[in-house]
SEDREN-506456 format. One line per field, with one value per residue (C-alpha): residue in one letter; y, x, z. Coordinates in steps of 0.5 Angstrom, whole numbers. Each point is the difference from the previous one (the first is absolute). Last residue first. Example, Ala and Ser with C-alpha at 12.3 -4.5 7.8 and 13.67 -1.06 7.14 Angstrom:
code	c(S, A)
Y	c(-2, -7)
X	c(27, -2)
Z	c(14, 2)
This chain:
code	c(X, X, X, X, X, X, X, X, X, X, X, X, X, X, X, X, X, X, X, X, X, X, X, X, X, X, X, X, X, X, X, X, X, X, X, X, X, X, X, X, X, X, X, X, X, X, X, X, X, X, X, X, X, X, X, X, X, X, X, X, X, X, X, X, X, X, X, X, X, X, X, X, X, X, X, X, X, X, X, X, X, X, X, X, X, X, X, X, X, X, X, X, X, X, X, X, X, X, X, X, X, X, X, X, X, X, X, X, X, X, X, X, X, X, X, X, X, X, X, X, X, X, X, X, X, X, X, X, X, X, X, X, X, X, X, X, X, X, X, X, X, X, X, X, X, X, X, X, X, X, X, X, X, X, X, X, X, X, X, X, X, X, X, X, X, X, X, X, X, X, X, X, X, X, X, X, X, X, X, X, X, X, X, X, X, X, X, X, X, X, X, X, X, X, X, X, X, X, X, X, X, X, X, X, X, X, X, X, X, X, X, X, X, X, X, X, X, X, X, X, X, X, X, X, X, X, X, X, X, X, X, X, X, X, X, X, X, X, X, X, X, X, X, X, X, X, X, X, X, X, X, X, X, X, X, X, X, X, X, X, X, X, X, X, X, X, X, X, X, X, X, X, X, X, X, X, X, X, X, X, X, X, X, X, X, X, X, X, X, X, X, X, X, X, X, X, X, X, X, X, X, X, X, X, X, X, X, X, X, X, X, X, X, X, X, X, X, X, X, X, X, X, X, X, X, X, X, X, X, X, X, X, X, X, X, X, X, X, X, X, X, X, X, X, X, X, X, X, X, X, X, X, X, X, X, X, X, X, X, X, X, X, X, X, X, X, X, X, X, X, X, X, X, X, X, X, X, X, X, X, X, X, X, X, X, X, X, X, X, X, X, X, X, X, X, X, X, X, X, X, X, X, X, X, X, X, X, X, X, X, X, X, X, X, X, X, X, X, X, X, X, X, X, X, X, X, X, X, X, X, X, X, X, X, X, X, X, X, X, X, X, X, X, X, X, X, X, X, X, X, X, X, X, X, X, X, X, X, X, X, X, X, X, X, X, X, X, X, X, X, X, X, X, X, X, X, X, X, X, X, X, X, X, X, X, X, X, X, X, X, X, X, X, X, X, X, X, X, X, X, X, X, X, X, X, X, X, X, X, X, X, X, X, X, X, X, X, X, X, X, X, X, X, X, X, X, X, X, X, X, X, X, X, X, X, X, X, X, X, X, X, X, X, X, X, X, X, X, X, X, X, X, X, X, X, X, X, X, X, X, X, X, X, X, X, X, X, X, X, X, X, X, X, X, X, X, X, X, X, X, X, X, X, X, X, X, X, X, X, X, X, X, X, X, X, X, X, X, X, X, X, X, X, X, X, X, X, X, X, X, X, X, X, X, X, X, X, X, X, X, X, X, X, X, X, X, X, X, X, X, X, X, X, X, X, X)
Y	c(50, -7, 2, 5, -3, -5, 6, 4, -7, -2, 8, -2, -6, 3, 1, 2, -7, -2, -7, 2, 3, -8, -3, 6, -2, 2, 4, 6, 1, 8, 2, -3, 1, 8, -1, -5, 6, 6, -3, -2, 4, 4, -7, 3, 0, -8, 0, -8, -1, -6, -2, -2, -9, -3, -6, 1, 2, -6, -4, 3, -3, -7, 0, 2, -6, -5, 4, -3, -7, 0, 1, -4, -6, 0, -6, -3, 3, -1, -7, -1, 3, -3, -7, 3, 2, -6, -5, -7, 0, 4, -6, -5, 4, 0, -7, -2, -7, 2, 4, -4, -1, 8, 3, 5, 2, 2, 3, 5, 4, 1, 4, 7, -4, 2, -7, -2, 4, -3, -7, 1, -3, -8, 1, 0, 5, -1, 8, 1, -3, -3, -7, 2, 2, -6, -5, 3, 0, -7, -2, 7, -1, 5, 3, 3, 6, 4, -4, -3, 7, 3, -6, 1, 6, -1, -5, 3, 7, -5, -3, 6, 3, -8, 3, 6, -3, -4, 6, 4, 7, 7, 0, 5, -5, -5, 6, 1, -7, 1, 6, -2, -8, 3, 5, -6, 0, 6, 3, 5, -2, 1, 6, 3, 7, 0, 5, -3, -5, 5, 2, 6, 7, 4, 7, 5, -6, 2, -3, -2, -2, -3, -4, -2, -4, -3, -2, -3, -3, -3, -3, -1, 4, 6, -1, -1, 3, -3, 3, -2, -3, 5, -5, 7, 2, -8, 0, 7, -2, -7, 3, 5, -4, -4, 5, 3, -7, 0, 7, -1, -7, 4, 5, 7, 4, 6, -1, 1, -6, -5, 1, 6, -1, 3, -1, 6, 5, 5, -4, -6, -7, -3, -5, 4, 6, 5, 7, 0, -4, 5, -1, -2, 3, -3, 2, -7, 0, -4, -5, -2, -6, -5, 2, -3, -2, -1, 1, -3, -6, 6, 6, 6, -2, 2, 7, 2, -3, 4, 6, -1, -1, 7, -1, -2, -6, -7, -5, -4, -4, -1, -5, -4, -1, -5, -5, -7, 0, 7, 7, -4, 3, 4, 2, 7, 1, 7, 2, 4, 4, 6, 4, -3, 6, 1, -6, -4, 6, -1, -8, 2, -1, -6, 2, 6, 0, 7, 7, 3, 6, -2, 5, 2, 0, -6, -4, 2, -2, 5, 2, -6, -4, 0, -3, -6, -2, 3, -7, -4, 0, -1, -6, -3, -7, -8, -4, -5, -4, -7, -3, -6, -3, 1, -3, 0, -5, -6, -3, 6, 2, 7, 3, 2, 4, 3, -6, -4, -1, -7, 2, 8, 6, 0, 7, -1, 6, 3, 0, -6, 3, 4, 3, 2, -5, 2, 6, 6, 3, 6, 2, 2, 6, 3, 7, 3, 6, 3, 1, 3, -2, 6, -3, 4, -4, -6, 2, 4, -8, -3, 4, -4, -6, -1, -4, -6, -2, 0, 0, 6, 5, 7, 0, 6, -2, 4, -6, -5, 1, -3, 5, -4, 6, -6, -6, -3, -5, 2, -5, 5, -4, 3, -3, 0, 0, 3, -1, 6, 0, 6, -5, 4, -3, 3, -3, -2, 2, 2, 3, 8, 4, -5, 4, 0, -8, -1, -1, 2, 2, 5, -2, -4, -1, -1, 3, -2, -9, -2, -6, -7, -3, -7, -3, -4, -4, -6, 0, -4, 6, 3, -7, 1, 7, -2, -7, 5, 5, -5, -4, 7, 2, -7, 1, 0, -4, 5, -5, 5, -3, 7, -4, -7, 3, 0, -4, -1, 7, -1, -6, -1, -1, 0, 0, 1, 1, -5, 1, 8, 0, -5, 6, 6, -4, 3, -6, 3, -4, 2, 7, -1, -6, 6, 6, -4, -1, 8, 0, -2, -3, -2, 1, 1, 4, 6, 6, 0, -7, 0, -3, 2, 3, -4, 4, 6, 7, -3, -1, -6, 1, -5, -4, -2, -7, 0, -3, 6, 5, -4, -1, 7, 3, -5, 1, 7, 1, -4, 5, -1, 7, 4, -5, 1, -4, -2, 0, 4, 2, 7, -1, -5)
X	c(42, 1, -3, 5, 6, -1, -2, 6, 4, -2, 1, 7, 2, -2, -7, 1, -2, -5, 3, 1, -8, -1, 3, -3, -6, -7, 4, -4, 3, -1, 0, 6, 3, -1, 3, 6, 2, -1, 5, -4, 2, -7, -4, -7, 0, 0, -7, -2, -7, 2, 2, 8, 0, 7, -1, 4, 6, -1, -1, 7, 4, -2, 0, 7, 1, -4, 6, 6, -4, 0, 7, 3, -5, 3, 2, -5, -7, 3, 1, -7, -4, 4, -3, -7, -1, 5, -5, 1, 6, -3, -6, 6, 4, -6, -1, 7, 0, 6, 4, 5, 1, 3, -5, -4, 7, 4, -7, 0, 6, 7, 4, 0, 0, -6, -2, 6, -3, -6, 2, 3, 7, 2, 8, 6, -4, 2, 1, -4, 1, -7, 4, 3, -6, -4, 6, 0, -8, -1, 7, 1, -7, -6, -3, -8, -2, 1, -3, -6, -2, 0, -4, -5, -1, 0, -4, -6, 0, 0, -7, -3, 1, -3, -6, -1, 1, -7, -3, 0, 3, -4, -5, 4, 3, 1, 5, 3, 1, 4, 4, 7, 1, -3, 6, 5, 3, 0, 3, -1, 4, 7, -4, -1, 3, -5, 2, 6, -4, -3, -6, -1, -3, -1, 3, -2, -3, -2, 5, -6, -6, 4, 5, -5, -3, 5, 4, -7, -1, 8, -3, -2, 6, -2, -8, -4, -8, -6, -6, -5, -7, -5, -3, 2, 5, 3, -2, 5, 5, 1, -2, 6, 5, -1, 1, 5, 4, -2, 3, 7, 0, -2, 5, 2, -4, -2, -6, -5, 5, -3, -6, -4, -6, -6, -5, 2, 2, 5, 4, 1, -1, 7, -1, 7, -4, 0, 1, 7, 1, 1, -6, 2, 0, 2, 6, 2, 7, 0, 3, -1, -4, 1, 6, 4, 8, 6, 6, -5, 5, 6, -4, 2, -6, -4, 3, -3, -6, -1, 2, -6, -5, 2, 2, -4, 3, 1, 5, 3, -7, 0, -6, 0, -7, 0, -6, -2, 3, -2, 6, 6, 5, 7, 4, 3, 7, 4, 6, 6, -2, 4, -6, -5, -5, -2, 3, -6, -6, 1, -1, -5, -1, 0, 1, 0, -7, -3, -1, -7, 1, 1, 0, 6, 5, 5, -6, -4, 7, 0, 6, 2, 0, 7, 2, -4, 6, 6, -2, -1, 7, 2, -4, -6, 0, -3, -3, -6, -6, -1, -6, -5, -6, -6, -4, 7, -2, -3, 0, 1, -7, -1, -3, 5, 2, 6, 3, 6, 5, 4, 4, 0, 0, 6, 3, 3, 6, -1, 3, -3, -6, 1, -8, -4, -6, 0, -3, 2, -5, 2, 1, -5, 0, -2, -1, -4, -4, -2, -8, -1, -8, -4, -7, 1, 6, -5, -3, 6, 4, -7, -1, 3, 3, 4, -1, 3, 3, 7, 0, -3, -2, 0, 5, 6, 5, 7, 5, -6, -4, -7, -4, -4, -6, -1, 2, 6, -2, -9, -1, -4, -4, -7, -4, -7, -4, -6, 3, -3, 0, 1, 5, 7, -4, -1, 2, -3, 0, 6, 2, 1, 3, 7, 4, -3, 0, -6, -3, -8, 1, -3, -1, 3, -2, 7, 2, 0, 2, 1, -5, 1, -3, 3, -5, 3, -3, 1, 7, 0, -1, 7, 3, -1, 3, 6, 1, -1, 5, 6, -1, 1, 6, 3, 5, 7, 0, 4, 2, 3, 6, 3, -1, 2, 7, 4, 2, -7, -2, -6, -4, -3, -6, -1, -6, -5, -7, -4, 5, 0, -8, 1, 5, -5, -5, 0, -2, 5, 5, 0, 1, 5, 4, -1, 3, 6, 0, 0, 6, 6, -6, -7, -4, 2, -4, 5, -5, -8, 0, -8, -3, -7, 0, -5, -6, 3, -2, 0, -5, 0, -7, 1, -4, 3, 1, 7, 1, -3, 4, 7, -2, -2, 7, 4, -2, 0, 6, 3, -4, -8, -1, -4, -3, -8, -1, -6, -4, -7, -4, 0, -3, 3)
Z	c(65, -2, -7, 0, 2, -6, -5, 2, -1, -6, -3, 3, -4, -6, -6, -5, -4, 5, 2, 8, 0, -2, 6, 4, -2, -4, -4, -2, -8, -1, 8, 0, -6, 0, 9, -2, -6, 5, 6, 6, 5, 2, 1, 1, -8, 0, 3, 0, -1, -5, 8, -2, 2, 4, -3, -7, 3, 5, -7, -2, 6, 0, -8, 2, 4, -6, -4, 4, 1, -7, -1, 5, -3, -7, -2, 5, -2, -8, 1, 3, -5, -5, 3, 0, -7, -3, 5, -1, 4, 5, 0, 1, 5, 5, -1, 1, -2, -5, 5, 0, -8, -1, -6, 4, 4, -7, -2, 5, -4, 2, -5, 4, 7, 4, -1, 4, 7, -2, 0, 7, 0, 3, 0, -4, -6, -7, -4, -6, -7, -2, 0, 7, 3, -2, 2, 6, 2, 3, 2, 3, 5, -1, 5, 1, 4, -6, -5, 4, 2, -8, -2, 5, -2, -7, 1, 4, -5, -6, 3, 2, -8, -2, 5, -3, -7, 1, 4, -7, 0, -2, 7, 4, 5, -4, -4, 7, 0, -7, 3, 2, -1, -7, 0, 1, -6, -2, 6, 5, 6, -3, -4, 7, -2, -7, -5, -1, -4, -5, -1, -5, 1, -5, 1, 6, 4, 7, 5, 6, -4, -5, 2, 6, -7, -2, 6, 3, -8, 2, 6, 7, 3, -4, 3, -4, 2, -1, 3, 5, -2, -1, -6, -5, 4, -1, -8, -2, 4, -4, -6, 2, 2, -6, -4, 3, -1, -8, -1, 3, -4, -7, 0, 3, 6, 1, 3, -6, -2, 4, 5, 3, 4, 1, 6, 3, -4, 3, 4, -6, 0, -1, 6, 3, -1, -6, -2, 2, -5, -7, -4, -7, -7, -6, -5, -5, -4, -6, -4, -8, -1, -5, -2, -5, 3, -6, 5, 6, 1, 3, 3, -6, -4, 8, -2, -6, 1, 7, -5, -4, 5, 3, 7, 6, 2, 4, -3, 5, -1, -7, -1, -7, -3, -5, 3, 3, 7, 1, 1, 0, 4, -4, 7, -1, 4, 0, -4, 1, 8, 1, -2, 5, 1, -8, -2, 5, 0, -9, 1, 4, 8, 4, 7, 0, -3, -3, 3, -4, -4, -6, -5, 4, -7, 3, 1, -6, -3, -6, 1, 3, -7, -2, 7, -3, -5, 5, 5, -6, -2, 7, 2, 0, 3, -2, 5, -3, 3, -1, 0, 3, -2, 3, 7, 5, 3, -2, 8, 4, -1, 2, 6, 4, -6, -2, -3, 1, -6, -3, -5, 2, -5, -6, -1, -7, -1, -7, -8, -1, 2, -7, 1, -6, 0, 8, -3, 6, 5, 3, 7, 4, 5, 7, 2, 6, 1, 7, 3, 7, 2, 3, -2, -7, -1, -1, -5, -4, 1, -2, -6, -6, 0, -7, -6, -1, -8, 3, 8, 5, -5, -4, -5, 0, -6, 1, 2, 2, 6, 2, 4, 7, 2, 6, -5, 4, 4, 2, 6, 3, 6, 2, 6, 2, -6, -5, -8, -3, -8, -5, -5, 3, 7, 6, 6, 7, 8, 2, 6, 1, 6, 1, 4, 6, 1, 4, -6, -1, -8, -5, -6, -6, -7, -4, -7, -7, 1, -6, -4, -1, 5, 3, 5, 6, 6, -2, -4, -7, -4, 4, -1, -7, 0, 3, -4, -7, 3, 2, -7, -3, 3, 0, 6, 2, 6, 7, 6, 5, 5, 4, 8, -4, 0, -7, -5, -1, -2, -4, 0, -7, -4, -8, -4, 6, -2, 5, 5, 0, 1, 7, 2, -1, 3, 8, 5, 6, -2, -7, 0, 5, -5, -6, 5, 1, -8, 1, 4, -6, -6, 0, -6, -7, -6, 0, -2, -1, 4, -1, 6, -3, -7, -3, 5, -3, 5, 6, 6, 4, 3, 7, 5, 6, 4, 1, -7, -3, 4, -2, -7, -1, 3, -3, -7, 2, 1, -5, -6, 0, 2, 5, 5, 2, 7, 4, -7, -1, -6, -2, -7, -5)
């Protein structure tokens, strides 16, 4: 394979790049996906889960825009469960445990079956690029092809790394160094010295993996059995309700280290390569290892460990909870003091993972880089953590990288729009030190950026882009209609005492004495919409009938009236944000002309380029009164 030319060349085959060369090649590209094991292509290398508290919000964002990491999770769930549902439906998050070889054999044959897609198996040494036309001063060099690890030359237009933790990726256990990204995976080599040569800034991360336990040797009687949902909902739009979920269903299991276990493991400090400096790279801090936990949390007896079924079919036991870096010998020592682990054979011990990344300041909200035009940067290359983070910048990317390719205006999020709006505006704006995680506090307009509505929120602009089915479009409008509709007629209709009291009394909420809103009693904690759907006097309602018949739409009404002060609240502030937004900083912008900008606002400033006021404002080191300064001066 001599130069031979595709539109878009993808680095990786991980999350990010299943979603990158899937979005691109639907959109009408043609896309070389580059990795070094055809058979290793949406590998869970670490917890085999999707979804989870944010990062499920990320899976139904992904879906709505025509992404497939939802579709893939439906078809290798063994477990499925919302999360958070004693609390308000702003932090509910649907997570399903995975079978990990299911969910990389449907990856990989979606990939074969993608028009527009060809699977190499090769690495990527360096890149060919020339000099570039681009307005953008910053950007001297454009892409112009790859060179293979097997001496080939791929002609194309745009770049995207999607490269996890492989870049120079060492394996930690206690005292033993390994080459390589997951176990048995070699490292990639090169590309990080290559790209540094242009000028890029590389830092190290650290990421970890607990040990894989022999489900023949677990007490679960000895455990707490976390069952998933009787009656779950799929990710997927795409997914047949009908015999869903496809696989049988299994339980999980909760258990808990405790003192004992604790003194066990701080036996192996010493030779900790994280407490002795061989790892270099900062970790999680918000799923860090088992040693970082006692370590930092001492006051703290005990800490939860989930055992979760790696296959349907299989004796692999993940340990998640568990995460670490020590010598093989003292995770076994310590795991036997877990209670139902007391007899525990490991199939796998942990390990610490150190990788390198590329600081995001490097980058535009398109995740196409400032130095290299044509190139993009996707998933962990950028500092994220997890499978759901690296599928949305995938997506984006393969997005981006289509849309410049067919001159067509480029997809930006805002963090009013969604949860990947949040992500990514994360990145560029708070440049990742340590993995970044999604949480549901990241999003200050969460109320308004549920999971439920995600595709109310972003499917017509999937349409838009070619990777939503009209067919669904049209059934998404239709939901739009009625919830509107529904939401008026519940707040300008009244209901009589005789009608709505014995409902009241027997749900244990106050009777009414004259005709009342049905929205005013909705708002009521123990008052649901069914208890107005079911009343035998709107029997011969049309409107009513079709709510009824529609549980998607129907609790989509009930949450627009129960929290209708808060969401107006937060549609202010988007109000407010957008005017931030909307007040353009020239990318000529000279912010040393501005003498009383302080010199850490003037580093990040010049560093990151913000192409608004609103997003100056979010520059981490960046204060009220710099925002000021910029403000005076522009009007100036």
């Amino acid at each position: 394979m001599k130069n031979k030319y595709y539109d878009i060349v993808v680095v990786g085959a991980g999350h990010a790049g299943i979603e990158a060369s899937v979005s691109a090649a639907r959109m009408g590209c043609t896309v070389a996906l580059i990795t070094m094991d055809t058979f290793a292509i949406g590998r869970m290398s670490c917890n085999p889960a999707i979804g989870g508290t944010a990062k499920g919000h990320l899976v139904k964002e992904i879906d709505a825009l025509g992404g497939v990491m939802g579709e893939l999770a439906d078809k290798a769930g063994i477990q499925f469960k919302m999360l958070n549902l004693s609390k308000g439906p702003a932090v509910w998050s649907p997570r399903s445990q995975s079978d990990k070889e299911l969910y990389s054999i449907e990856a990989r044959k979606l990939i074969l079956n993608t028009d527009g897609i060809d699977l190499i198996q090769d690495t990527i040494s360096e890149l060919i690029v020339e000099e570039s036309n681009s307005p953008d001063e910053l950007q001297k060099h454009k892409i112009k092809g790859v060179k293979t690890g097997f001496g080939s030359q791929i002609i194309c237009k745009s770049v995207i790394i999607c490269s996890g933790t492989f870049l120079n990726a060492i394996m930690h256990t206690g005292k033993t160094r390994t080459m390589g990204g997951r176990v048995e995976e070699n490292s990639a080599t090169g590309l990080s010295e290559y790209l540094m040569g242009f000028g890029f800034e590389v830092g190290r991360l650290k990421t970890g993996t607990p040990p894989r336990l022999d489900i023949n040797t677990i007490d679960f009687s000895k455990t707490e059995v976390q069952k998933g949902d009787s009656n779950p909902n799929p990710f997927s739009h795409k997914t047949n309700t009908n015999n869903f979920p496809f696989l049988k269903q299994v339980d999980c299991y909760l258990t808990h280290t405790n003192e004992l276990t604790h003194e066990y493991l701080k036996e192996g400090f010493e030779d900790s390569p994280m407490f002795t400096g061989r790892i270099q790279g900062v970790g999680p801090r918000y799923c860090p290892s088992i040693e970082d936990k006692i370590n930092r949390f001492s006051d703290k007896p005990r800490h939860q460990i989930f055992l979760e079924p790696e296959k349907l079919n299989g004796n692999t036991i993940y340990m998640n909870g568990f995460s670490s870096s020590l010598s093989a010998e003292i995770q076994l020592k310590a795991a036997r003091t877990v209670p139902g682990l007391e007899n525990v054979e490991f199939i796998r011990h942990g390990y610490a993972v150190e990788y390198d990344f590329f600081p995001t300041h490097q980058i535009y909200p398109t995740l196409e880089t400032k130095i290299i035009a044509g190139l993009y940067h996707a998933g962990q290359i950028n500092g994220t953590s997890g499978y759901e983070e690296a599928a949305a910048q995938g997506l984006i990317a393969g997005i981006n990288s289509a849309l410049k390719i067919f001159r067509k205006q480029e997809l930006v999020l805002k963090r009013s729009d969604s949860y990947i709006g949040v992500l990514i505006d994360d990145l560029i704006n708070k440049v990742p030190v340590e993995p970044y995680r999604m949480f549901t506090s990241s999003a200050e307009y969460r109320l308004l950026l549920r999971q439920d509505n995600a595709a109310l929120r972003l499917s017509n602009l999937g349409y838009e882009l070619g990777l939503i089915e009209k067919s669904y479009i049209e059934k998404i409008n239709l939901s739009k209609r009625l919830i509107e509709d529904g939401v008026k007629f519940f707040s300008k209709k009244t209901v009589s005492p005789k009608d709505i009291n014995p409902v009241l009394t027997y749900a244990g909420s106050n009777p009414i004495s004259q005709n009342e809103f049905m929205s005013n009693l909705m708002r009521r904690n123990e008052i649901k919409i069914n208890d107005f759907l079911n009343l035998s006097l709107f029997n011969e309602n049309e409107l009513l009938k079709k709510i009824k018949d529609d549980e998607f739409v129907s609790s989509q009404i009930e949450i627009e009236i129960k929290y209708e002060g808060y969401i107006k609240r937060q549609a202010e502030q988007i109000e407010s944000f957008n005017r931030n937004e909307n007040i353009k900083i020239p990318d000529s912008f000279n912010y040393d002309k501005i003498k009383s900008l302080s010199s850490e606002a003037l580093d990040k400033l010049k560093k990151i380029k913000p192409k608004s006021i609103g997003q100056a404002s979010r520059i981490a080191g960046v204060n009220p009164s710099d925002i000021s300064a910029i403000l005076i001066f522009m009007r100036g």
